[in-house]
N, C-alpha and C positions, 0 to 999 in steps of 0.2 A: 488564513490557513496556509500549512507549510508542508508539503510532498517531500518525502523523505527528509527532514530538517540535518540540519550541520548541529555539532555542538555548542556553537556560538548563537546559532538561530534560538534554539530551546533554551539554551541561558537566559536570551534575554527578552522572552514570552515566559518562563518558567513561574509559574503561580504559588507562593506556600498553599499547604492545602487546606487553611482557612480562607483563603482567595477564591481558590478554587470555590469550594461551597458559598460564599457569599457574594460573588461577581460570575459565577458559571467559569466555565473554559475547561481547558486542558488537552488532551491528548488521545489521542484513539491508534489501536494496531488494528489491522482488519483485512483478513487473508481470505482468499475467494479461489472457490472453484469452476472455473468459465465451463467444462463440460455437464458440471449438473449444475451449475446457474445457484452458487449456493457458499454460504458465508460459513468458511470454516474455522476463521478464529475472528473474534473481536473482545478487544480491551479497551477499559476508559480510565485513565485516570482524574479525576473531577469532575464537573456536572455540564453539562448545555441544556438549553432549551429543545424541545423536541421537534422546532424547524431546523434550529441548527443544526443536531444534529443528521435528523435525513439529510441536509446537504451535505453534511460530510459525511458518510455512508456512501451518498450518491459518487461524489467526486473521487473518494477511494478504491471503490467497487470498479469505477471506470478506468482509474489510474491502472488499477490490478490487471484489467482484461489487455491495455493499452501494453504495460510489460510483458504481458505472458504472451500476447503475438508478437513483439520482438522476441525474447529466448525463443520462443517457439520457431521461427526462421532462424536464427541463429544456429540453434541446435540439427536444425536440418539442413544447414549449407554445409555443419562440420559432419555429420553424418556422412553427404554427398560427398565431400573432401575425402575424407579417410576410404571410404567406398572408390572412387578412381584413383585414390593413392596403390589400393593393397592388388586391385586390378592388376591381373599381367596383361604387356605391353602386346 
């Protein structure tokens, strides 16, 4: 499995999609909303099995929560920033 892949990564995992259907694999997007605990977009391209896939569900769903509390500090240091920047001295 490959967390946001390069375009060399997906080249050279990339399945035709007779592959796909006859050996499983492919690809999944899968966007998640951490304040309602809730999958607001997912795409597949080609087939898994349905262990595989929950783990990759799982490992996505985490990765999302895992980004969204960095931006989420992030966006609030630059918030803090700008807020003692416009501050008079």
């Amino acid at each position: 499995m490959y967390l946001d892949p390069s375009k060399e990564e997906i080249d050279t995992v990339d399945l035709t999609d007779q592959e796909k259907n006859d050996r499983g694999g492919g690809l999944i997007t899968l966007g998640y909303l951490p304040s309602r605990e809730q999958v607001c977009l997912f795409c597949m391209e080609g087939r898994m099995n349905p262990p595989t896939l929950e783990t990759a569900m799982n490992v996505l769903t985490e990765a999302n929560l895992r980004v969204f509390s960095v931006i989420k500090d992030h966006s609030l240091n630059l918030i803090k920033t700008d807020m003692d920047t416009a501050s008079p001295s």
